[in-house]
C-alpha positions, 0 to 999 in steps of 0.5 A: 500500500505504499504507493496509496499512501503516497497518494493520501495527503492530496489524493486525485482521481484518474483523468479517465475517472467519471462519476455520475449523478444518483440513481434510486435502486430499491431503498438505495440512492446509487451513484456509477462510476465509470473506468474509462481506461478499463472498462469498468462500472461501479456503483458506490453509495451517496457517502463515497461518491460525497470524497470521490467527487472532492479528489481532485488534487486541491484538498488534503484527508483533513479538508475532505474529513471536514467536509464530510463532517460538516455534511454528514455530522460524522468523523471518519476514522482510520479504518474508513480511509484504510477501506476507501483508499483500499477499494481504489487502489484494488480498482486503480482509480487513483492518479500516480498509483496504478500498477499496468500488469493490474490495469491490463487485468482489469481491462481483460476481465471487464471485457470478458465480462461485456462477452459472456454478456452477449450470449443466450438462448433468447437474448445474444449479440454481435458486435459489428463495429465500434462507431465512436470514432464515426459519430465524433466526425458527424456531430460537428456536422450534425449539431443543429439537428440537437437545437431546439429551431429543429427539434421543436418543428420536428416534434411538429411534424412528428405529432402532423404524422401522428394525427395523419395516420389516426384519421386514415387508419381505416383506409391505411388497415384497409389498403394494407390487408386488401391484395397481394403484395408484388416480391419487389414491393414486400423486399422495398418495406423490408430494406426500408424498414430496417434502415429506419431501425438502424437509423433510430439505433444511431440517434441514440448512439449520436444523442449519447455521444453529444451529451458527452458519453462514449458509443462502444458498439453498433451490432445485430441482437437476438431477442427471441424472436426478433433480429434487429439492430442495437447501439450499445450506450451504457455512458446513459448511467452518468447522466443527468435524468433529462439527457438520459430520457433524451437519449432514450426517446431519440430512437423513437423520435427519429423513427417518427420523423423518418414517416414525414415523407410516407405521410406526404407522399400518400397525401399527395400521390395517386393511387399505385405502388408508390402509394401503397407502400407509403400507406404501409411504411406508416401503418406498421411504422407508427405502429411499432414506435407506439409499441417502442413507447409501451413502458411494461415491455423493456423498450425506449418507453420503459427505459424513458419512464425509468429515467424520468423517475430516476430509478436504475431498473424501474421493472426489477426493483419494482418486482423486489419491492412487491416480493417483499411487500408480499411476504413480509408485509408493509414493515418491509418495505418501510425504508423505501422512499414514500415516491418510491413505494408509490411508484412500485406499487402502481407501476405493479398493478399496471403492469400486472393488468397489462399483462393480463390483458395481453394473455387474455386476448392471445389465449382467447385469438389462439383458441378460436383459431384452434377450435376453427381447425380442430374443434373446442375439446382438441383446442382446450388440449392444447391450450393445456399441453401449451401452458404447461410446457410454458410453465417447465420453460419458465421454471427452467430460466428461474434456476439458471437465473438463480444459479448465475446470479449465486455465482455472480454474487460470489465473485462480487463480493469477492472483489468489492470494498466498501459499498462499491460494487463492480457493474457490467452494463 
C-alpha cells in the first residue's frame, strides 16, 4: 500500500475517472462510476461518491474529513480511509498509483465480462463495429439537428404524422390487408424498414455521444424472436435524468420523423405502388414506435419512464419491492422512499393488468383459431399441453437465473470494498 499512501495527503482521481449523478435502486440512492481506461462500472453509495467527487488534487484527508463532517455530522476514522483508499487502489482509480500488469487485468476481465454478456438462448449479440470514432466526425456536422429551431418543428411534424395516420387508419388497415403484395414491393418495406431501425439505433448512439458519453458498439441482437439492430450506450448511467430520457426517446423520435415523407407522399400521390407502400411504411411504422413507447415491455418507453423517475431498473426493483411487500408485509418495505413505494406499487398493478390483458386476448385469438381447425375439446388440449410446457420453460430460466446470479454474487463480493460494487452494463 505504499504507493496509496503516497497518494493520501492530496489524493486525485484518474483523468479517465467519471462519476455520475444518483440513481434510486430499491431503498438505495446509487451513484456509477465509470473506468474509462478499463472498462469498468461501479456503483458506490451517496457517502463515497460525497470524497470521490472532492479528489481532485486541491484538498488534503483533513479538508475532505471536514467536509464530510460538516455534511454528514460524522468523523471518519482510520479504518474508513484504510477501506476507501483500499477499494481504489484494488480498482486503480487513483492518479500516480496504478500498477499496468493490474490495469491490463482489469481491462481483460471487464471485457470478458461485456462477452459472456452477449450470449443466450433468447437474448445474444454481435458486435459489428465500434462507431465512436464515426459519430465524433458527424456531430460537428450534425449539431443543429440537437437545437431546439429543429427539434421543436420536428416534434411538429412528428405529432402532423401522428394525427395523419389516426384519421386514415381505416383506409391505411384497409389498403394494407386488401391484395397481394408484388416480391419487389414486400423486399422495398423490408430494406426500408430496417434502415429506419438502424437509423433510430444511431440517434441514440449520436444523442449519447453529444451529451458527452462514449458509443462502444453498433451490432445485430437476438431477442427471441426478433433480429434487429442495437447501439450499445451504457455512458446513459452518468447522466443527468433529462439527457438520459433524451437519449432514450431519440430512437423513437427519429423513427417518427423518418414517416414525414410516407405521410406526404400518400397525401399527395395517386393511387399505385408508390402509394401503397407509403400507406404501409406508416401503418406498421407508427405502429411499432407506439409499441417502442409501451413502458411494461423493456423498450425506449420503459427505459424513458425509468429515467424520468430516476430509478436504475424501474421493472426489477419494482418486482423486489412487491416480493417483499408480499411476504413480509408493509414493515418491509418501510425504508423505501414514500415516491418510491408509490411508484412500485402502481407501476405493479399496471403492469400486472397489462399483462393480463395481453394473455387474455392471445389465449382467447389462439383458441378460436384452434377450435376453427380442430374443434373446442382438441383446442382446450392444447391450450393445456401449451401452458404447461410454458410453465417447465419458465421454471427452467428461474434456476439458471438463480444459479448465475449465486455465482455472480460470489465473485462480487469477492472483489468489492466498501459499498462499491463492480457493474457490467
Amino acid at each position: 500500500m505504499t504507493t496509496v499512501d503516497a497518494t493520501w495527503a492530496r489524493p486525485r482521481l484518474r483523468a479517465t475517472v467519471v462519476l455520475g449523478p444518483g440513481q434510486w435502486r430499491g431503498e438505495k440512492l446509487v451513484h456509477h462510476v465509470k473506468d474509462g481506461e478499463t472498462g469498468w462500472y461501479y456503483r458506490v453509495g451517496p457517502r463515497e461518491h460525497f470524497l470521490l467527487s472532492r479528489m481532485d488534487g486541491t484538498r488534503t484527508l483533513d479538508d475532505l474529513a471536514a467536509e464530510y463532517a460538516a455534511t454528514y455530522r460524522r468523523r471518519l476514522g482510520p479504518e474508513n480511509w484504510q477501506q476507501l483508499f483500499g477499494m481504489l487502489h484494488r480498482r486503480q482509480l487513483l492518479a500516480d498509483a496504478t500498477d499496468p500488469e493490474t490495469i491490463a487485468r482489469l481491462t481483460a476481465s471487464a471485457a470478458e465480462g461485456a462477452a459472456n454478456a452477449r450470449r443466450g438462448a433468447l437474448s445474444a449479440r454481435w458486435p459489428l463495429f465500434d462507431p465512436d470514432r464515426l459519430f465524433t466526425r458527424l456531430l460537428p456536422r450534425l449539431g443543429a439537428l440537437f437545437s431546439w429551431g429543429f427539434v421543436l418543428p420536428a416534434l411538429l411534424a412528428v405529432l402532423a404524422v401522428t394525427g395523419y395516420v389516426a384519421v386514415h387508419l381505416p383506409d391505411l388497415m384497409h389498403g394494407v390487408g386488401s391484395g397481394h403484395r408484388p416480391l419487389a414491393a414486400i423486399v422495398a418495406a423490408v430494406v426500408i424498414t430496417w434502415a429506419i431501425v438502424f437509423v433510430h439505433e444511431c440517434a441514440h448512439g449520436l444523442t449519447c455521444r453529444h451529451f458527452g458519453g462514449r458509443v462502444t458498439e453498433i451490432g445485430l441482437m437476438w431477442r427471441f424472436p426478433l433480429l434487429a439492430p442495437y447501439c450499445k450506450v451504457d455512458d446513459i448511467v452518468l447522466f443527468t435524468p433529462r439527457r438520459r430520457v433524451a437519449t432514450a426517446f431519440a430512437g423513437v423520435f427519429v423513427s417518427m420523423l423518418a414517416l414525414v415523407p410516407f405521410a406526404a407522399i400518400r397525401a399527395w400521390v395517386g393511387a399505385g405502388a408508390l402509394r401503397d407502400l407509403a400507406g404501409t411504411m406508416l401503418l406498421f411504422g407508427t405502429a411499432t414506435a407506439a409499441l417502442n413507447l409501451v413502458p411494461f415491455l423493456r423498450l425506449d418507453g420503459y427505459h424513458m419512464l425509468s429515467h424520468a423517475l430516476n430509478l436504475a431498473d424501474l421493472r426489477a426493483d419494482t418486482y423486489r419491492f412487491w416480493g417483499r411487500l408480499l411476504r413480509g408485509g408493509p414493515a418491509t418495505v418501510a425504508g423505501y422512499r414514500r415516491r418510491n413505494r408509490l411508484v412500485y406499487t402502481g407501476y405493479g398493478l399496471a403492469s400486472a393488468a397489462f399483462a393480463v390483458t395481453v394473455l387474455t386476448l392471445l389465449v382467447r385469438f389462439w383458441y378460436v383459431s384452434l377450435a376453427g381447425w380442430l374443434g373446442p375439446g382438441w383446442a382446450v388440449a392444447v391450450l393445456l399441453a401449451e401452458a404447461l410446457l410454458l410453465l417447465a420453460f419458465a421454471g427452467h430460466l428461474a434456476r439458471r437465473r438463480r444459479a448465475a446470479g449465486g455465482s455472480a454474487s460470489a465473485g462480487t463480493a469477492a472483489t468489492q470494498a466498501g459499498s462499491a460494487r463492480p457493474s457490467r452494463q
